[in-house]
N, C-alpha and C positions, 0 to 999 in steps of 0.2 A: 475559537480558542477560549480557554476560559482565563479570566482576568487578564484583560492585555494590558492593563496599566501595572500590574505590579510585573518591578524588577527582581530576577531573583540570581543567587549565588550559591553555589554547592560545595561543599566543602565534605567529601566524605572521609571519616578513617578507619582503622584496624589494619591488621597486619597483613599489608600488601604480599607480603614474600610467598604465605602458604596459596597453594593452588586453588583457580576457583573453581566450579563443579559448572561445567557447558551446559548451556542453555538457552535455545533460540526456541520462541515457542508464542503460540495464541494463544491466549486460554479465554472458554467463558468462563463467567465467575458470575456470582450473589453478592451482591453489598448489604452487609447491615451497619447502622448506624450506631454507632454503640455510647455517644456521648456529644454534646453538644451544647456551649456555651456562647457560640457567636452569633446566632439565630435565634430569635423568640417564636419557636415553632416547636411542634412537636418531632419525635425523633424519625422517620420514614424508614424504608427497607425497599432498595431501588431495585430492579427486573435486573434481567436478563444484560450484563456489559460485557466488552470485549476487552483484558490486557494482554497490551503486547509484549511481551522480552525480547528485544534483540540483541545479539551478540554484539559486542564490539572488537574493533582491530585488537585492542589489548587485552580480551580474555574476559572482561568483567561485561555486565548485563546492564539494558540500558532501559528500563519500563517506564512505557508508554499506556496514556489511557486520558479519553474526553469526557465521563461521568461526571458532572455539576456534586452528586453525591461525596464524591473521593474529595475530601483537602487536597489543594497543594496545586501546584502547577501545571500537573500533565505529565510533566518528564523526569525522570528522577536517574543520572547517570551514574557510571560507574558502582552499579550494585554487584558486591561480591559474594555471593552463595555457595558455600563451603558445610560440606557433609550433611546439603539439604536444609544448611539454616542462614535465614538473613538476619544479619544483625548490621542494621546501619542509621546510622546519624549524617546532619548535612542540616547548613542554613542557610535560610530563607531572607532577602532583603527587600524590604520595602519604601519607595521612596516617601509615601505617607504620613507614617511616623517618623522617619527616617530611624529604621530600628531594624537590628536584625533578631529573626527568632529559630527557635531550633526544629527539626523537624525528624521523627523517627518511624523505622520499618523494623520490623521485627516478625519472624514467623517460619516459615515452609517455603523453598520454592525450588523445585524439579522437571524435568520434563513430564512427568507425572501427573503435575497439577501444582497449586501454588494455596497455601493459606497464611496468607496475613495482616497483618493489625497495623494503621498504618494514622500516625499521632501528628496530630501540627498545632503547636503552637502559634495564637494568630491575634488580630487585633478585630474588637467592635466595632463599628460607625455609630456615630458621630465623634466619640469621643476619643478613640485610638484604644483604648480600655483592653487589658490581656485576656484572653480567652483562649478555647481548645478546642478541636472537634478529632474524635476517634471512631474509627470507621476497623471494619473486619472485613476480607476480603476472599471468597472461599474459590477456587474453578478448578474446571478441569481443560487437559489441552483438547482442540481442534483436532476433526481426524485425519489431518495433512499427511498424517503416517501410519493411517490405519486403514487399508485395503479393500476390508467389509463395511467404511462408514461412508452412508451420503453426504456427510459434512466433510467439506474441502472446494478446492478449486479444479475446474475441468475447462479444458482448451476448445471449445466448439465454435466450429465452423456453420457460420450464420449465414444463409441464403435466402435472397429475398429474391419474390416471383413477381412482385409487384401487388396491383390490387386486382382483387377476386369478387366478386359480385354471387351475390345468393346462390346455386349448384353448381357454378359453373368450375367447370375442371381448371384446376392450375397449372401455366403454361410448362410446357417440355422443360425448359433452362431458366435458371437463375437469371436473373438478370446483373447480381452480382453478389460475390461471394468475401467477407474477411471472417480471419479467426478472432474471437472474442474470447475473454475468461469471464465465464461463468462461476459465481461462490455460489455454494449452496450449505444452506446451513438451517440443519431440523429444528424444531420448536415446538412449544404442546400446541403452538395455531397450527401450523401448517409448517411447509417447506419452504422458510425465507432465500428467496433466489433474483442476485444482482446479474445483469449479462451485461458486461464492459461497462457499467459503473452509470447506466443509461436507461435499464430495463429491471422494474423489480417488479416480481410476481411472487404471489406465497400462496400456491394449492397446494390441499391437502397432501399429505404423504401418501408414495404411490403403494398401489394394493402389492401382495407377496410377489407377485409376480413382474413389479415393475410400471402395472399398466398406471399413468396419468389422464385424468376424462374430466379438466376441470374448467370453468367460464365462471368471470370474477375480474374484480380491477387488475387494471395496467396502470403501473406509473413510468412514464415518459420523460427522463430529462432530459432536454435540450438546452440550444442557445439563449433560448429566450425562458427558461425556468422551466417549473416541473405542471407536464398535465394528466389528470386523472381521466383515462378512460375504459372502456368495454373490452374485454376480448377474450383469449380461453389459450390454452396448453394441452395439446394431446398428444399420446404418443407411450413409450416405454423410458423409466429413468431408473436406473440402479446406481450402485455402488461402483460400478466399471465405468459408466457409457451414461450418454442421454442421446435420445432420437424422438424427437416430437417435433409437431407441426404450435407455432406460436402466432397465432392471428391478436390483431386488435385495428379497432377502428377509430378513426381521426376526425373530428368537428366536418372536415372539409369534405368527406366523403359521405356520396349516396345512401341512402338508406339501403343495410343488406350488402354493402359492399366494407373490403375489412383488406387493412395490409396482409399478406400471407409470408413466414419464415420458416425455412425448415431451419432444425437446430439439428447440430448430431457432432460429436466430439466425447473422448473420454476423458476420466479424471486423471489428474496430474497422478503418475506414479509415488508409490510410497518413498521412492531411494531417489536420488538426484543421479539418475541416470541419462536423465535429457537436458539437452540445453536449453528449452524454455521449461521458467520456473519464475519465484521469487527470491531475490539476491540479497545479502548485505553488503554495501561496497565501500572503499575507500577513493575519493575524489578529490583530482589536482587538476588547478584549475593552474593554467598559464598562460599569461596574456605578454604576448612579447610586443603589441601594441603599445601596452603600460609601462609592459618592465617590472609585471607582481607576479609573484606564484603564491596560492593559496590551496590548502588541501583538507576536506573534512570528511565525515562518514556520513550518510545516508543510505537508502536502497535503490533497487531498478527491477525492474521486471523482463522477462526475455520471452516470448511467444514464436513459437513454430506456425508461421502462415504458408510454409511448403515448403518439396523435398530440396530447394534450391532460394528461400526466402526464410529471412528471418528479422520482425520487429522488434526493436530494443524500446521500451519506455522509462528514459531516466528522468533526473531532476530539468535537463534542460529542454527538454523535447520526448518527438514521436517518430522515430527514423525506420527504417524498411530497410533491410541489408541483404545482397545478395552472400549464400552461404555455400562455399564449396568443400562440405567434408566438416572438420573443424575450424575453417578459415573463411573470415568474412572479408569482405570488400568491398565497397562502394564510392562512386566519386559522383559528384552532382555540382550545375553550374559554371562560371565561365568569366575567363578575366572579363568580357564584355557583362556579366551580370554583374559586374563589382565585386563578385567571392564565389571561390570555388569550395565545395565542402568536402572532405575526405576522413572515408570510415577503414581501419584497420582493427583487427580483432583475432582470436584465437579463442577456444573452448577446450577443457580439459574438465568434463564434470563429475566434482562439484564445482569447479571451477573458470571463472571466467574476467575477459580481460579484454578492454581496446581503446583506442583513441580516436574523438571524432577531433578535425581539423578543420578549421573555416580561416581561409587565406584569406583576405580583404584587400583590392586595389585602389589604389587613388588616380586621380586625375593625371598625373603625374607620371604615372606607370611604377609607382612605388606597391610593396606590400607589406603587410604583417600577418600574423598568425595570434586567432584567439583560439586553445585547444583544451580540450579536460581528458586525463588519462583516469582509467576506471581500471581498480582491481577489484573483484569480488568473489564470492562462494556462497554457493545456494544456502536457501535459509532451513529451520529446523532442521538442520545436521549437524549440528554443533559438535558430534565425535571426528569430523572431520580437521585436521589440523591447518590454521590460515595465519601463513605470514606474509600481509600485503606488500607488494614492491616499495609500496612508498607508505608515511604515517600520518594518520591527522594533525594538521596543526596542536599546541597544544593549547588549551583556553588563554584568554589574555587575562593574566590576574587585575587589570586596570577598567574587566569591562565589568558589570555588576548586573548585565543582563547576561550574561554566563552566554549568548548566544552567537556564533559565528557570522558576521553579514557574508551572505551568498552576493555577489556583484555578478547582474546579467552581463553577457559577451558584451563590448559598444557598439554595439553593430548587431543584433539580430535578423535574419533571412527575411527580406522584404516577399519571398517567394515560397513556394513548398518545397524546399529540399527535403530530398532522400526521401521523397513523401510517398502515396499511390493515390490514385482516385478509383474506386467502384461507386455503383449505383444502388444503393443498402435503404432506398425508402428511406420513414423518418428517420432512420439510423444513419443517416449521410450527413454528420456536422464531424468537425475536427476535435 
């Protein structure tokens, strides 16, 4: 994150009443830097950034962005976008100076794309001393709703055959299979492509016809950090679909010998007609252990792993739900484990909604319940109309880091609940 030591405080205004114009969206965008007084450097002009817009429960926009280039915090809430124009204010607090300064957006922003100008008032080091930095900010959106673009997210089913030695044929069966989301997103290098947030590869853009024929680094993250090594992508990827064979080879293996995957899954649909997708949701956290309820916004992700599976990835975990129809269900563990978990749910997409439950027993034969309800609705559809069950808390005017503390359950699963195990080669950590 960038600057974790300063505190900051939001204060935006304008006239709350008039409507704000929907808006959940990626965009890439160009940063120029257009002014700068708190750095003794010259002006830069940063590459290629991602901002995020997400919708909030209340209607207004919530942009998000980690470029070192862009002033300001990162998160900039309750922006309200009315007839394609941001006009907003909100300050900044610092416990350094112990000063607050102002902070302004101003410019374009639509599902369309977004340009604006975006001013912070800030302070020098060493001296606290006033200064500015003004930054432009131009993009267009992701093609999460564009049909004919390779850029978006695709749901593919990862198969690992194990390892494969010099010609020798890859065995009949997997040895094990999960779905993974694969981003893929074009660039004048090549086809920047993450597979479950583990596997980045960037070959060329495939020929007109989809073919992929390319050998070139693999970066690997795991448990233990990120490693660079050998491998290749073959196969057909379009705008619909990818089916390629993804090899790469590991320190510990023979020479000539290479992990083998087939990849094959298509891209997320342009309309929120399926239940795996990416959400924005509202979270109530209840702890009847404590005796708190606590409720804020963030998102979730939902993946179709089969015609009768479905994994949910929220803020608190990695759950695997059996799915029948629109109704999910799951229970996992045992007064004898010390807590039983319990998944209830329902899908109406763009819409989605459930509560996990983790009972806790004591010695005693006593229980309680630590549970979070989730309401949510798929992202980039913001014509879609979303009134949550339940609302965010709302800030605490007494905190001056503007930011909600999340409190883990007290008690988290010494165990894998609601988990799976397959055999996925290096792809096999949690």
């Amino acid at each position: 994150m960038k600057r974790l030591s300063v505190l900051i405080l939001f204060a935006a205004c304008g006239d709350d009443l008039k409507p704000v114009d929907p808006v959940d969206m990626t965009f890439v965008a160009e940063v120029t830097e257009l002014e700068n007084t708190c750095d003794d450097r010259q002006l830069t002009e940063a590459g290629e950034v991602f901002i995020d817009a997400v919708r909030a429960a209340d209607g207004t926009v919530e942009l998000l962005e980690w470029d070192l280039l862009i002033p300001g915090p990162g998160i900039f809430p309750n922006v309200r976008p009315r007839d394609g124009v941001v006009d907003y204010d909100a300050n900044r607090y610092s416990t350094y100076p112990d000063k607050t300064y102002p902070y302004r957006i101003e410019g374009a922003l639509t599902m369309d794309g977004l340009d604006l100008t975006l001013i912070e008032h800030w302070y020098r080091t060493p001296d606290f001393s006033d200064c500015l930095r003004k930054v432009r900010i131009v993009g267009r959106p992701r093609g999460f709703r564009d049909a004919s673009s390779l850029d978006g997210r695709y749901e593919i089913m990862t198969s690992y055959y194990g390892e494969v030695c010099g010609s020798d044929p890859w065995p009949a069966l997997p040895l094990g299979e999960r779905v993974y989301v694969l981003d893929a997103h074009p660039r004048s290098t090549g086809v920047a492509m993450v597979l479950g947030g583990a596997v980045f590869i960037e070959p060329p853009a495939p020929a007109p016809d989809g073919t992929v024929d390319w050998d070139g680094q693999v970066w690997l993250s795991g448990v233990e950090g990120e490693e660079e090594l050998q491998g290749g992508l073959r196969g057909v990827f379009t705008a619909e679909r990818l089916h390629a064979e993804l090899a790469f080879r590991t320190p510990d293996q023979a020479a000539g010998c290479f992990h083998a995957y087939l990849l094959h899954g298509d891209k997320r649909a342009a309309e929120p007609v399926e239940v795996g997708g990416d959400y924005v949701a509202v979270y109530r956290l209840r702890d009847e252990c404590e005796g708190t309820v606590a409720s804020y916004e963030s998102t979730l992700t939902a993946i179709r792993q089969g015609p009768d599976e479905l994994e949910f990835y929220d803020d608190w975990g990695d759950w695997f739900i059996d799915a029948d129809g629109a109704s999910f269900y799951e229970t996992d563990g045992s007064e004898a484990d010390g807590q039983v978990a319990t998944f209830t749910g329902t899908s109406d997409p763009p819409y989605l909604s459930y509560t996990l439950e983790f009972r806790y027993f004591d010695a005693d034969g006593g229980s309680c319940v630590h549970a979070w309800d989730v309401d949510a609705v798929a992202r980039y559809a913001p014509e879609y109309d979303w009134e949550p069950a339940f609302l965010p808390d709302p800030p605490n005017p007494n905190d001056l880091t503007g930011i909600l503390a999340r409190t883990d359950p007290r008690a988290r699963p010494t165990g894998q609940f609601l988990g799976t195990t397959v055999t996925l080669g290096p792809l096999d950590f949690p």
